[in-house]
BABAPA-293606 format. One record per residue: residue number from 1; residue in three letters; chain; x, y, z of N, C-alpha, C in turn. Coordinates in steps of 0.02 Angstrom, whole numbers, plus 50000, padded with zeros to 5 digits. Each point is the difference from the previous one (the first is absolute). Layout:
{atom NUM; ALA; A; {X; Y; Z}; {X; Y; Z}; {X; Y; Z}}
...
# end
This chain:
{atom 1; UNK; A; {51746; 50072; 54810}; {50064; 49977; 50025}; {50016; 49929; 49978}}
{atom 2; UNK; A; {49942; 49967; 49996}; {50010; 49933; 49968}; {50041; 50003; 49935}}
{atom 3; UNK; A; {49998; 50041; 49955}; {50034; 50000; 49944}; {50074; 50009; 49986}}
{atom 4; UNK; A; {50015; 50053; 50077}; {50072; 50006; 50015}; {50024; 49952; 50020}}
{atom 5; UNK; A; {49961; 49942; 50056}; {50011; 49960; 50025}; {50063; 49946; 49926}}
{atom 6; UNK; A; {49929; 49996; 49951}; {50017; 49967; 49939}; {50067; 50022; 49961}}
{atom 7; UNK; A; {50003; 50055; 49999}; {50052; 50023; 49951}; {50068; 50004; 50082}}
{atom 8; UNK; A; {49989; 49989; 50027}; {50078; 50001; 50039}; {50029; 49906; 50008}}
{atom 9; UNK; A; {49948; 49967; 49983}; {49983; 49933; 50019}; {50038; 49984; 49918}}
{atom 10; UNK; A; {49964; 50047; 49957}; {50042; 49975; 49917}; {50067; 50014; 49996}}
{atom 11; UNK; A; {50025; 50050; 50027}; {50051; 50023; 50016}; {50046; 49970; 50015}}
{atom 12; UNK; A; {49994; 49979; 50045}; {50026; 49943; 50069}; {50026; 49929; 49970}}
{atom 13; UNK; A; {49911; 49975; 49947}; {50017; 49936; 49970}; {50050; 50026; 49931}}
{atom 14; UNK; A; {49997; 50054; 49966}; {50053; 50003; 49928}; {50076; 50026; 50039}}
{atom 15; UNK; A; {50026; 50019; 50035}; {50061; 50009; 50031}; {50026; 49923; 50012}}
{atom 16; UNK; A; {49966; 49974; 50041}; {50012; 49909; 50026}; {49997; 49967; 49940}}
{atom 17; UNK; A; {49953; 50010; 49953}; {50030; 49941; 49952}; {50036; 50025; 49941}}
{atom 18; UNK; A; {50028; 50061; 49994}; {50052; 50001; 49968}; {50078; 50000; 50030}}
{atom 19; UNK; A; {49989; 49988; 50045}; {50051; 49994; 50044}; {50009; 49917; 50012}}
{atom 20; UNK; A; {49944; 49966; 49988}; {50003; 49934; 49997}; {50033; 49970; 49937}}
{atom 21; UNK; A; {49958; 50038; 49963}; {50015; 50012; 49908}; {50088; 49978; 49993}}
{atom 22; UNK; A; {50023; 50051; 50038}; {50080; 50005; 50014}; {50026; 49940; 50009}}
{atom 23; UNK; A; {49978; 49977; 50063}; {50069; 49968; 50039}; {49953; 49905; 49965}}
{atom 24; UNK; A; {49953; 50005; 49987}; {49988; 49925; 49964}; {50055; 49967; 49971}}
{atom 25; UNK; A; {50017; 49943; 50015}; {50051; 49976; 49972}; {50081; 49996; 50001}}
{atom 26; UNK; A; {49988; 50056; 50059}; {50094; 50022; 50014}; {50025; 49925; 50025}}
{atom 27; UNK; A; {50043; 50017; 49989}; {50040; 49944; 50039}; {50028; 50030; 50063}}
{atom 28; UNK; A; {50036; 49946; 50047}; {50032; 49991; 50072}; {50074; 50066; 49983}}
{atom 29; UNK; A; {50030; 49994; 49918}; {50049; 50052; 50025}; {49988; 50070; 49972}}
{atom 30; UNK; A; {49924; 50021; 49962}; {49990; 50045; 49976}; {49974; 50043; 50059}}
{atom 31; UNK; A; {49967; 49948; 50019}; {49963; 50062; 50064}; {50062; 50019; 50043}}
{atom 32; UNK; A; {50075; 49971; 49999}; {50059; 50015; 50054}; {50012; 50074; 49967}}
{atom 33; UNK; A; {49989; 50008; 49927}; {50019; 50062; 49981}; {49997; 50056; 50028}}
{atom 34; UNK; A; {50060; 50046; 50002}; {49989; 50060; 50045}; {49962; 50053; 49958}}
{atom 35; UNK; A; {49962; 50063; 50029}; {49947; 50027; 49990}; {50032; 50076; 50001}}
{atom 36; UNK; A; {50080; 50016; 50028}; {49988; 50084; 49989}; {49958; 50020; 50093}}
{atom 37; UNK; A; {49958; 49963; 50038}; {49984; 50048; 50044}; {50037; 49952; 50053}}
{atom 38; UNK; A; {50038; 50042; 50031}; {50037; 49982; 50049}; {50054; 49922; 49974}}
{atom 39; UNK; A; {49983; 49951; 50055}; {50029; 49934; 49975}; {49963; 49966; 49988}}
{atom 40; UNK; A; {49953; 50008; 49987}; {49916; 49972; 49993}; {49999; 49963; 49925}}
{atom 41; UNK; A; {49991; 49903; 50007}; {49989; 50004; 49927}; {49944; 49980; 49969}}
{atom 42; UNK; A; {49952; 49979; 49964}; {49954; 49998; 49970}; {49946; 49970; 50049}}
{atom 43; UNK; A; {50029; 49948; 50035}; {49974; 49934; 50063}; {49983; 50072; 50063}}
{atom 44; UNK; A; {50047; 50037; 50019}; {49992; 50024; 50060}; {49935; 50066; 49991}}
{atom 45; UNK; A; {50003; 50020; 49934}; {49949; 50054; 49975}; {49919; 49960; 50025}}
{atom 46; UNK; A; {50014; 49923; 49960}; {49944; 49976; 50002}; {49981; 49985; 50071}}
{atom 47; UNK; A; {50044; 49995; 50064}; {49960; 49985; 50043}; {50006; 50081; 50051}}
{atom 48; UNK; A; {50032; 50054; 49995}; {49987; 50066; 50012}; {49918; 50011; 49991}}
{atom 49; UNK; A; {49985; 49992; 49934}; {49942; 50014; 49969}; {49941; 49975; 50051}}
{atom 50; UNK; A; {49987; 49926; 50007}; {49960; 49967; 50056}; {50022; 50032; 50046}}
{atom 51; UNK; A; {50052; 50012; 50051}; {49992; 50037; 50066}; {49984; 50083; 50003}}
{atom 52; UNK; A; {50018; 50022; 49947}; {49978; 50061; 49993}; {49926; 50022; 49985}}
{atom 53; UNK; A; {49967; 49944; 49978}; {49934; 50038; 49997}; {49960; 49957; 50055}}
{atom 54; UNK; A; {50029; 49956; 50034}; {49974; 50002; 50076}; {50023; 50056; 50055}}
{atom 55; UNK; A; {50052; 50028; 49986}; {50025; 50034; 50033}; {49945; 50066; 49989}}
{atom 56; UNK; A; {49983; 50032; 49936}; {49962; 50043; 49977}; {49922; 49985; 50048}}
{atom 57; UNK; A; {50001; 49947; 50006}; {49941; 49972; 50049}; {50001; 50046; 50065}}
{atom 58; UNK; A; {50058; 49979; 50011}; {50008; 50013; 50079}; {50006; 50098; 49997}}
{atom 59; UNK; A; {50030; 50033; 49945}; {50016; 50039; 50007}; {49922; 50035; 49978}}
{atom 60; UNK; A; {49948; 49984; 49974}; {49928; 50011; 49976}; {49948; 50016; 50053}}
{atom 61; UNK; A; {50005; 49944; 50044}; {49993; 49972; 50084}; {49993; 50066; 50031}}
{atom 62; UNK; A; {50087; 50025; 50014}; {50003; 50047; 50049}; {49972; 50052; 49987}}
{atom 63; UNK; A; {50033; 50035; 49940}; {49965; 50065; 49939}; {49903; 49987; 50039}}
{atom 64; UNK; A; {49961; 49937; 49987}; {49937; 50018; 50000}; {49987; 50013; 50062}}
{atom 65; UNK; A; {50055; 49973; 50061}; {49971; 50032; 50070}; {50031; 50065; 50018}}
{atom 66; UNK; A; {50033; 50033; 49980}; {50032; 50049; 50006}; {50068; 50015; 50033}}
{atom 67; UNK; A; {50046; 49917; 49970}; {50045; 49983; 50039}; {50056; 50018; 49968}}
{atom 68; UNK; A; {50076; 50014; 50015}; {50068; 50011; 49946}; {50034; 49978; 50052}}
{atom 69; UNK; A; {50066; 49990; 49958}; {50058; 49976; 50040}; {50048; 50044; 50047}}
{atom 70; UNK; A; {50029; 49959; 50040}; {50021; 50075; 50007}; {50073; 50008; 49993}}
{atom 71; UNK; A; {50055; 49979; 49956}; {50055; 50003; 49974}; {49955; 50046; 49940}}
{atom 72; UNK; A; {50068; 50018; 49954}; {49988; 50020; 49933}; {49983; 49952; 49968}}
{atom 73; UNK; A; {49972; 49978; 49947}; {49967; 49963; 49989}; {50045; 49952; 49930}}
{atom 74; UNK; A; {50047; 50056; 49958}; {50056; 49961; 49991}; {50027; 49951; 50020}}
{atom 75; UNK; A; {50023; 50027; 50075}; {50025; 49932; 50034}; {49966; 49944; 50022}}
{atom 76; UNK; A; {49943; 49997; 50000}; {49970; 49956; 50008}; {49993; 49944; 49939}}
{atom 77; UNK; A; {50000; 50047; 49948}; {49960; 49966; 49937}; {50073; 49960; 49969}}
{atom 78; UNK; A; {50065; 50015; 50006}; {50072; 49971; 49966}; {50007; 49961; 50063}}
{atom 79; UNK; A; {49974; 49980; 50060}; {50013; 49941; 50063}; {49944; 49951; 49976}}
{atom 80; UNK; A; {49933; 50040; 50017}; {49966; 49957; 49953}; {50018; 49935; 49931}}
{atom 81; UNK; A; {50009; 50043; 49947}; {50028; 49957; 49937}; {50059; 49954; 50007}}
{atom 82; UNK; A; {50063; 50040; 50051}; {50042; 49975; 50007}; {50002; 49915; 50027}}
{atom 83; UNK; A; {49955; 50003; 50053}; {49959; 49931; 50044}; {49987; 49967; 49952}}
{atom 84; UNK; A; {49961; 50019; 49959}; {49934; 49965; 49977}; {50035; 49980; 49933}}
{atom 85; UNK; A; {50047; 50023; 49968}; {50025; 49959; 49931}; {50050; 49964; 50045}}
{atom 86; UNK; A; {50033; 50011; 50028}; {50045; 49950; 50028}; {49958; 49939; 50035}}
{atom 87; UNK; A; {49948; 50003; 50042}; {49965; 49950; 50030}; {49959; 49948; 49950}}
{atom 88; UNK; A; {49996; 50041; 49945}; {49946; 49944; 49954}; {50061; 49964; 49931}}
{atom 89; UNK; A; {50083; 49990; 50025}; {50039; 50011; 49944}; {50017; 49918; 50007}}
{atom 90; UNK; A; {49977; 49948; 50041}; {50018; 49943; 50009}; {49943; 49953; 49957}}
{atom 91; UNK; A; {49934; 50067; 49999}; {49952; 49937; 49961}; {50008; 50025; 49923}}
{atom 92; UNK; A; {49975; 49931; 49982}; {49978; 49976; 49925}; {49976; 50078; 49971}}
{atom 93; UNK; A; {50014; 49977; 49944}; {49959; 50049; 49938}; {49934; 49984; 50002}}
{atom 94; UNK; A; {49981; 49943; 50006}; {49936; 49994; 50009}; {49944; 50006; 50053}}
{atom 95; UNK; A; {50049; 49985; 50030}; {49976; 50042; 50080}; {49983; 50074; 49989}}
{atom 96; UNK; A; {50065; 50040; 49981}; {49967; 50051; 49997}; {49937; 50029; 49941}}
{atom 97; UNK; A; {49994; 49972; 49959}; {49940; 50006; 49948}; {49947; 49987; 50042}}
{atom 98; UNK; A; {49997; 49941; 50060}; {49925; 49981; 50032}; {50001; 50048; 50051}}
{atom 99; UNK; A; {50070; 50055; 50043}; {49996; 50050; 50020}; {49960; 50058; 49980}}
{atom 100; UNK; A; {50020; 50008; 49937}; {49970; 50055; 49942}; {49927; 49980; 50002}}
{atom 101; UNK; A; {49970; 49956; 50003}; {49927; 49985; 49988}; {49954; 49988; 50052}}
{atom 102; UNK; A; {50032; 49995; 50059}; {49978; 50010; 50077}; {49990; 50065; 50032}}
{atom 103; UNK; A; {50066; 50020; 49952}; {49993; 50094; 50019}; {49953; 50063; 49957}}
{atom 104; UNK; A; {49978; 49968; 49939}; {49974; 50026; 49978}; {49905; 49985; 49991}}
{atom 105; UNK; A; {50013; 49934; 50029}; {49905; 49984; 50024}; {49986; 50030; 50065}}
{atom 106; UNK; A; {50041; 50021; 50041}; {49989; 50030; 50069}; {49974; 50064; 49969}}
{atom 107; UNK; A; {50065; 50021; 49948}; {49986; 50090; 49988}; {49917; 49999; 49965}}
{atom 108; UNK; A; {49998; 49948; 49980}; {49903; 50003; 49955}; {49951; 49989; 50029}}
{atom 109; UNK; A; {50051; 49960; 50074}; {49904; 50002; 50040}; {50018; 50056; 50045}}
{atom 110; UNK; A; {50047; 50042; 50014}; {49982; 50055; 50036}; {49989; 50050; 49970}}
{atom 111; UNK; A; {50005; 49999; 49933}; {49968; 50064; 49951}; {49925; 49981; 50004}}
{atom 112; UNK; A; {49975; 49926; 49993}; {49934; 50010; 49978}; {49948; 49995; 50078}}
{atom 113; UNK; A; {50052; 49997; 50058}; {49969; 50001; 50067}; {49987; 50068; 50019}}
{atom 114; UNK; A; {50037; 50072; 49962}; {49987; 50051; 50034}; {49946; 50042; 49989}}
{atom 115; UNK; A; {49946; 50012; 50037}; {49946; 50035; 49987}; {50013; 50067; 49940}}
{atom 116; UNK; A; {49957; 50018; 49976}; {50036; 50045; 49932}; {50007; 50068; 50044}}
{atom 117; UNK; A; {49987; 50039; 50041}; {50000; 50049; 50045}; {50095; 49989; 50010}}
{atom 118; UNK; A; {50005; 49947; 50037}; {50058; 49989; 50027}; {50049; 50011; 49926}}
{atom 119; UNK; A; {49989; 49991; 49953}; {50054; 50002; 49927}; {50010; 50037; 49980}}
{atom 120; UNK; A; {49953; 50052; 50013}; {49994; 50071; 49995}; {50055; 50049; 50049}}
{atom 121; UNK; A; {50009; 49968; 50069}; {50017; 50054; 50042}; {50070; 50001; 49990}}
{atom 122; UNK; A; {50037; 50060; 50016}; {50045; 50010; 49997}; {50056; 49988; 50050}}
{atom 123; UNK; A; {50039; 49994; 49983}; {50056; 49969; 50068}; {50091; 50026; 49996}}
{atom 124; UNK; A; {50028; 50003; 50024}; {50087; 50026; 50010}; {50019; 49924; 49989}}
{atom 125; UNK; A; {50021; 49993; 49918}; {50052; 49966; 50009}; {50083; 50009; 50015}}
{atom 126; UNK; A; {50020; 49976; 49985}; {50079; 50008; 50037}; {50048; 50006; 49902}}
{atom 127; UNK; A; {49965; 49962; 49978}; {50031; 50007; 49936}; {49983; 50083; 49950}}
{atom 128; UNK; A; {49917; 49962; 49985}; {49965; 50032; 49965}; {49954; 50070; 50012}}
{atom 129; UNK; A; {50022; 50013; 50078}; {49984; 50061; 50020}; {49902; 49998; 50022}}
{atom 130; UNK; A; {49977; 50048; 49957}; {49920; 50005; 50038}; {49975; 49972; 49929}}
{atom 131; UNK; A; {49957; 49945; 50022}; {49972; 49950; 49941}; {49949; 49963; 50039}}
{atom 132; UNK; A; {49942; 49976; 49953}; {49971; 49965; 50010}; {50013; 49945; 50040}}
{atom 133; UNK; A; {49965; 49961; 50025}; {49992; 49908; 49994}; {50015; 49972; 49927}}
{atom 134; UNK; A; {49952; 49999; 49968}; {50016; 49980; 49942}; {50054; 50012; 49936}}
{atom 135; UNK; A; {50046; 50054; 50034}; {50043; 50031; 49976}; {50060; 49965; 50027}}
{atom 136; UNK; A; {49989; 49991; 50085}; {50052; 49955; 50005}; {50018; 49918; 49996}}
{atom 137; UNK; A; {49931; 49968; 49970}; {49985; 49942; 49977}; {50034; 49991; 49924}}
{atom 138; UNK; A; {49983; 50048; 49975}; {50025; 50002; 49932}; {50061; 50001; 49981}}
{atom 139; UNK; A; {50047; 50044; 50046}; {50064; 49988; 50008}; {50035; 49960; 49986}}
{atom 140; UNK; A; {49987; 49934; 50044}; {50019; 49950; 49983}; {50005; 49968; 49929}}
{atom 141; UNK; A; {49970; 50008; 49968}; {49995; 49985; 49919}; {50052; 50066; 49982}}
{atom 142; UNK; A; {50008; 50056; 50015}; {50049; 50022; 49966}; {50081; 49988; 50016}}
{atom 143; UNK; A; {49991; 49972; 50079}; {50069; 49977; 50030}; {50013; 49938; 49939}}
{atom 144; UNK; A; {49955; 49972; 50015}; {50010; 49922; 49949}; {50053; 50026; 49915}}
{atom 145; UNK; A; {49955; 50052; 49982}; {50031; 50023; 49934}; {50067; 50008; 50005}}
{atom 146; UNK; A; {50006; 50063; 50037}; {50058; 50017; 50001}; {50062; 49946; 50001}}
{atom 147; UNK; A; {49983; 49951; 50024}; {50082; 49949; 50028}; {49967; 49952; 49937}}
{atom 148; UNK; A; {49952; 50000; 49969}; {49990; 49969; 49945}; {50033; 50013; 49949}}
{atom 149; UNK; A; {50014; 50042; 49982}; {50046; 50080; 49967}; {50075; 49977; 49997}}
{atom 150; UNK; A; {50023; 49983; 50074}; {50071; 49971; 50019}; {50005; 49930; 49984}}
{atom 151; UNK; A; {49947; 49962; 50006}; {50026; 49906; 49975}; {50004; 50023; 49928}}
{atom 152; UNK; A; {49936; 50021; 49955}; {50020; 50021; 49920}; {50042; 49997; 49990}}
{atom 153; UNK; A; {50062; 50058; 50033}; {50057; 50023; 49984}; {50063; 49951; 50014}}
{atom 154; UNK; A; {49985; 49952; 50044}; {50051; 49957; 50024}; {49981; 49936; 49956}}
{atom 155; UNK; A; {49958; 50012; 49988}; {49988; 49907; 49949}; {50000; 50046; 49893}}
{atom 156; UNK; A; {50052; 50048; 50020}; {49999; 50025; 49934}; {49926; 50028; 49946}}
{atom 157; UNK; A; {49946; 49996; 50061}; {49937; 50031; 49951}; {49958; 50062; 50000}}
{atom 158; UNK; A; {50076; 50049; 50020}; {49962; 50050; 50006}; {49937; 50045; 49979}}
{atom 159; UNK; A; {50007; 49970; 49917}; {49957; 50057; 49977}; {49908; 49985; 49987}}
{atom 160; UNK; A; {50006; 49929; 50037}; {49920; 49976; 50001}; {49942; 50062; 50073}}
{atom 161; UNK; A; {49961; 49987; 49974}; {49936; 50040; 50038}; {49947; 49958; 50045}}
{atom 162; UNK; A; {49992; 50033; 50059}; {49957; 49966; 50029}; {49904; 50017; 49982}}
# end
């Protein structure tokens, strides 16, 4: 399990720094650029991203005790985002980059805190259905992609690879 441990941990780190790769260097009105998802523009993706994979925390949490919400889980998840890009829309760009790196050393010491038994077991997520632990750890690196996918396209670079 140690090895999975490793390869979700590589995972994790090549999603984040090509995503870093990205936004290096933007400026104050590139990141204003709009993105195509919702009214969301390059700035609000980037701090979605940090609350969402704390949020994935919380939502990891319940899944391992055998907990769910009890709305549909839709609605939870568009109140969720809705809060959370609007609440983080007053700070800095750089703020949110030291967001992004707070949220993603949490996600590495609770990958490398979970006994390998526990990474193994399976759990009800709300997104991803019946999956691992480590399945829903990993996630997060593919959430990251995906809206990685959307700045590309809004800073005109679509056709680069992560």
């Amino acid at each position: 399990m140690e090895g999975e441990k490793q390869a979700i941990a590589a995972r994790l780190e090549a999603t984040r720094q090509a995503l870093l790769d990205e936004l290096r260097g933007l400026l104050e009105h590139e990141v204003m650029r709009p993105t195509g998802v919702g009214s969301w523009t390059i700035k609000d993706i980037v701090g979605h991203l940090a609350a969402g994979e704390r949020g994935q925390h919380i939502l990891l949490w319940l899944a391992r005790h055998g907990l769910s919400f009890p709305l549909p889980y839709y609605r939870i998840i568009n109140l969720f985002n809705w809060y959370q890009t609007r609440r983080r829309r007053p700070r800095s760009f750089t703020q949110l980059l030291q967001d992004l790196a707070e949220s993603r050393q949490a996600t590495l010491q609770l990958l490398h805190s979970l006994p390998d038994e526990e990474l193994a077991r399976r759990v009800r997520h709300p997104v991803l259905g019946d999956v691992t632990v480590g399945e829903c750890i990993a996630f997060i690196g593919q959430h990251e992609a995906e809206h990685l996918v959307q700045i590309r396209q809004a800073l005109g670079r679509a056709g680069r690879k992560t």
